[in-house]
PAMAR-305611 format. One record per residue (C-alpha): residue in three letters; y, x, z; chain. Coordinates in nm, 2 decimals. Layout:
<pts>
code	c2	c1	c3	unit
Ala	Y	X	Z	A
...
</pts>
This chain:
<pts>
code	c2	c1	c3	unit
Unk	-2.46	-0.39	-1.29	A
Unk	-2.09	-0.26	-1.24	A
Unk	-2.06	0.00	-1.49	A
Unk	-1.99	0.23	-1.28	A
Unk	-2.02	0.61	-1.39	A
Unk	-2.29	0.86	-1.21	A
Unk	-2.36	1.22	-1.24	A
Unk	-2.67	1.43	-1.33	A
Unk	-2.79	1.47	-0.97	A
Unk	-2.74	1.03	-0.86	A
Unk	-2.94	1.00	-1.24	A
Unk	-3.22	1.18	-1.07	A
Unk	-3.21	0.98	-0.78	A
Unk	-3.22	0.67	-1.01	A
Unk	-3.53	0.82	-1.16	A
Unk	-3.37	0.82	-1.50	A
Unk	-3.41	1.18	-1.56	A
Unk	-3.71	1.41	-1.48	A
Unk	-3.52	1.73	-1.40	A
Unk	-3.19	1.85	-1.36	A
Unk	-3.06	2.21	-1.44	A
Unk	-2.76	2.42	-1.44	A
Unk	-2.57	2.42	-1.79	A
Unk	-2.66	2.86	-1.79	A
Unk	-3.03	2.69	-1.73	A
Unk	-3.03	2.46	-2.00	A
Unk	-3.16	2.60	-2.33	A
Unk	-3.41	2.81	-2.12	A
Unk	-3.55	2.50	-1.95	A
Unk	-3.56	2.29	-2.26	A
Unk	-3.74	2.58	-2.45	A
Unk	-3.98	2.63	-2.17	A
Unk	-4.06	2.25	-2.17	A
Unk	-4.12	2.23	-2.56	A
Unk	-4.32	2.55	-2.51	A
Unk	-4.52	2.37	-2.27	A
Unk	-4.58	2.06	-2.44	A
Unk	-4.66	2.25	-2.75	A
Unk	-4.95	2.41	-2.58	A
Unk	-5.10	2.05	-2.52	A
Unk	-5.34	1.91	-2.78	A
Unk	-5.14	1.72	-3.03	A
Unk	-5.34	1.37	-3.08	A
Unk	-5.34	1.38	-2.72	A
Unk	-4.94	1.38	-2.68	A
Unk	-4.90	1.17	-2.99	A
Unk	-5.11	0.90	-2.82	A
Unk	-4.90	0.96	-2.52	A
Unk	-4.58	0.89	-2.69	A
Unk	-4.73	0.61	-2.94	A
Unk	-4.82	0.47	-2.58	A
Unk	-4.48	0.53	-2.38	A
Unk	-4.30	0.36	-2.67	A
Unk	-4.55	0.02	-2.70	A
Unk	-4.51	0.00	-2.33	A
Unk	-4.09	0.07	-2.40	A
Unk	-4.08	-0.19	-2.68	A
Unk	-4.28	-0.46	-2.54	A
Unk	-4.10	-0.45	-2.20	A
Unk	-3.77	-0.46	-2.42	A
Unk	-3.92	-0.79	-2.60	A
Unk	-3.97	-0.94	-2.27	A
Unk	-3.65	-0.84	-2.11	A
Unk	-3.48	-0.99	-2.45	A
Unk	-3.68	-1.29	-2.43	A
Unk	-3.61	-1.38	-2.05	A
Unk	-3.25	-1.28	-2.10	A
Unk	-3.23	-1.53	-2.39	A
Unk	-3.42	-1.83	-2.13	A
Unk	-3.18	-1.77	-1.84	A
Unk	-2.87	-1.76	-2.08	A
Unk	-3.00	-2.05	-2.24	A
Unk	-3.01	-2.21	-1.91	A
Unk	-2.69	-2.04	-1.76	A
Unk	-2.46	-2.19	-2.11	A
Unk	-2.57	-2.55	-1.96	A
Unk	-2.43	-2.52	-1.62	A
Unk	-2.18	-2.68	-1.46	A
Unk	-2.02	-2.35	-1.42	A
Unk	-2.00	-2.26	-1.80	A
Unk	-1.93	-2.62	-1.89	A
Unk	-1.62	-2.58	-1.67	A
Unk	-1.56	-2.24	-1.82	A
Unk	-1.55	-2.38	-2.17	A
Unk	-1.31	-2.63	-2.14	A
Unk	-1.10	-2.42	-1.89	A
Unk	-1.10	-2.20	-2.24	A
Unk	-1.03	-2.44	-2.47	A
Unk	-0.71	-2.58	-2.24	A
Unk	-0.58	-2.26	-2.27	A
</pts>
């Protein structure tokens, strides 16, 4: 929620990233990683993905649907009323 910036290893902590390697690593691990997905039946890891990305999307849809209910809600406040015409006095 602050913006602040993080490194590889905190973006692991996070969860945001399955793996980290050394930049020398990088190609070699990549490669490896297609190699190994490549050796997985394909309908099987297109399902996967068509999955991982309905699941993606739909959570997205929600998130963009509560975010537009509580800023709805949040614009009516006291506090943004006060905001607003602090704003406009300005």
């Amino acid at each position: 929620m602050l913006g602040r910036p993080f490194d590889a290893s905190r973006a692991a902590q996070l969860g945001l990233v399955t793996q980290v390697v050394p930049d020398q690593s990088l190609l070699a691990t990549a490669t490896e990683t297609a190699r190994a997905l490549a050796e997985k039946p394909a309908a099987a890891v297109q399902a996967c993905k068509r999955l991982m990305k309905r699941a993606l999307r739909e959570q997205l849809e929600q998130a963009v649907k509560l975010e537009n209910e509580v800023f709805a809600e949040r614009v009516r406040s006291d506090d943004a009323k006060e905001a607003f015409m602090a704003f406009s006095h300005a």
